[in-house]
Steps between C-alpha positions, in 0.01 A plus 500: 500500500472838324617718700816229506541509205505894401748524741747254364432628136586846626820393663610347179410790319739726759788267391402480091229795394516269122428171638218357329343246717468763818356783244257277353397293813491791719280700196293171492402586861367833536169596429437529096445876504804563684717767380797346654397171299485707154891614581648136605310348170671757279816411686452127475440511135745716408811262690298166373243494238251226588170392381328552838700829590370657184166383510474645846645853413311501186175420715611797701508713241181359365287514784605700807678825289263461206818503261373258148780631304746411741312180612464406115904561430578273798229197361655540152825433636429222687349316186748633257755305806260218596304390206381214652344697829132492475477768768639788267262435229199539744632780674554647139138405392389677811732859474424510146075458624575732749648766234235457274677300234263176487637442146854443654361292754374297328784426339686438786254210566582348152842555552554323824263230306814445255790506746337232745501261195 
């Protein structure tokens, strides 16, 4: 149950403000244009870097604030970290669309086309 489970996430979050799992699972919860959401993502990311955490804050950034620059420096990151994550070269093909730089996307495409090898 949701409502459950907010409430446990927030009681964990009273004991440890840094612990990962409640940031991120209570984050993954809320409603995607949630302000509240925006501010546990940063928080999750910055006490654990994951894939997932920074895909979500960069999709934040990317499509409730309207941020690219800061969505782009978050995708980068991931696949500079995870070369192997198909998700950050798509999201990078798509910011880089988005920004007007369909050269760069492009590469991105080829690029993730060489790492999956």
């Amino acid at each position: 149950n949701k409502k459950g489970a907010k409430k446990h996430y927030r009681l964990a979050l009273e004991a440890d403000p840094d612990y990962y799992s409640a940031l991120y699972g209570l984050a993954r919860l809320l409603p995607d244009k949630s302000p509240e959401r925006f501010e546990l993502l940063k928080t999750a990311v910055a006490a654990q870097e994951t894939p997932l955490a920074m895909m979500d804050l960069a999709d934040y950034y990317r499509s409730v604030l309207k941020q690219h620059d800061k969505a782009y420096d978050l995708y980068l990151q991931m696949q500079k970290r995870w070369p192997k994550d198909q998700l950050a070269y798509m999201r990078l093909n798509d910011i880089c669309r988005r920004m007007g730089k369909s050269d760069e996307a492009k590469q991105w495409s080829a690029k993730w086309a060489e790492a999956k090898q």
